[in-house]
N, C-alpha and C positions, 0 to 999 in steps of 0.2 A: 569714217563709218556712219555719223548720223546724219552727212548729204548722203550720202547711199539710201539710207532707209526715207528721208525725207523724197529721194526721186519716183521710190518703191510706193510711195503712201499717195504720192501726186498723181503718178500711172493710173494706182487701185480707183483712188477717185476717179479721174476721168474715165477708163473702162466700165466702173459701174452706175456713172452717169449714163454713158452711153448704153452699156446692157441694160438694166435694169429701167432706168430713167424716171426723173423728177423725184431722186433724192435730196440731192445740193441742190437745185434749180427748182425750184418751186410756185406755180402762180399762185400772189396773194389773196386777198379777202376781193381786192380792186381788179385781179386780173392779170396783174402785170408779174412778170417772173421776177422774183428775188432769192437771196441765197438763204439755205437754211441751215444753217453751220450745225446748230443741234440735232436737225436730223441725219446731216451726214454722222455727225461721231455718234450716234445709237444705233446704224446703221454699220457701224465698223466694230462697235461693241457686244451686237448680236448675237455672233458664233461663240462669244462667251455663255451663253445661258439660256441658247435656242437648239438644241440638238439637231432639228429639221437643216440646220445649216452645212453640218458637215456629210448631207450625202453628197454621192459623185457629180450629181447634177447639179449642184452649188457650191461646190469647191471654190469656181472662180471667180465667187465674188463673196469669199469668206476670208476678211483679212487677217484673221490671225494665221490660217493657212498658207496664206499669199506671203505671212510676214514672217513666220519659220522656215520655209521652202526660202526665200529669200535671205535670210541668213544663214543657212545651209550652204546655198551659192556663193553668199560673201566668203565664209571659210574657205569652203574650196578655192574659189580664184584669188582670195587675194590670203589668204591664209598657205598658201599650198605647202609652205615648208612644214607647216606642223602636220598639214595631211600626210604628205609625203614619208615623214619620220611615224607616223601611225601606221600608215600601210607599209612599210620597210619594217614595223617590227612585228607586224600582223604576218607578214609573210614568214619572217623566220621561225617564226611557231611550227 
């Protein structure tokens, strides 16, 4: 389960390099691109405490969204027995 969310969190980042761009990558004082580890994790911390992040236009690079929706998945597929015994007693109601 936490290589899953580690492949989940490495995706995020590269997508919102790419969308967003020059989060992690960043040209220094010199010019030259370097990595900016603290701006990516304030960047991934955001949607804790930035409401503007959870509208629909920002969803997809709003990691806590990215990181529940993706645990929601992991249940499902690799959980399926317990879904499975959830919707079989959902049904018999």
């Amino acid at each position: 389960m936490i290589l899953y969310f580690i492949i989940v969190t490495v995706v995020f980042i590269v997508y919102s390099e790419y969308s967003v761009g020059q989060i992690l990558l960043r040209p220094d004082s010199c010019g030259k691109i370097s990595m900016n580890i603290g701006s990516m994790f304030h960047f991934m911390m955001n949607p804790f405490y930035k409401t503007h992040l959870w509208s629909i236009q920002t969803l997809d690079i709003n990691y806590a969204f990215v990181m529940i929706n993706s645990l929601i998945l992991y249940i499902i597929i690799y959980k399926n027995e317990w879904y499975m015994e959830y919707i079989n007693r959902w049904c018999q109601r």
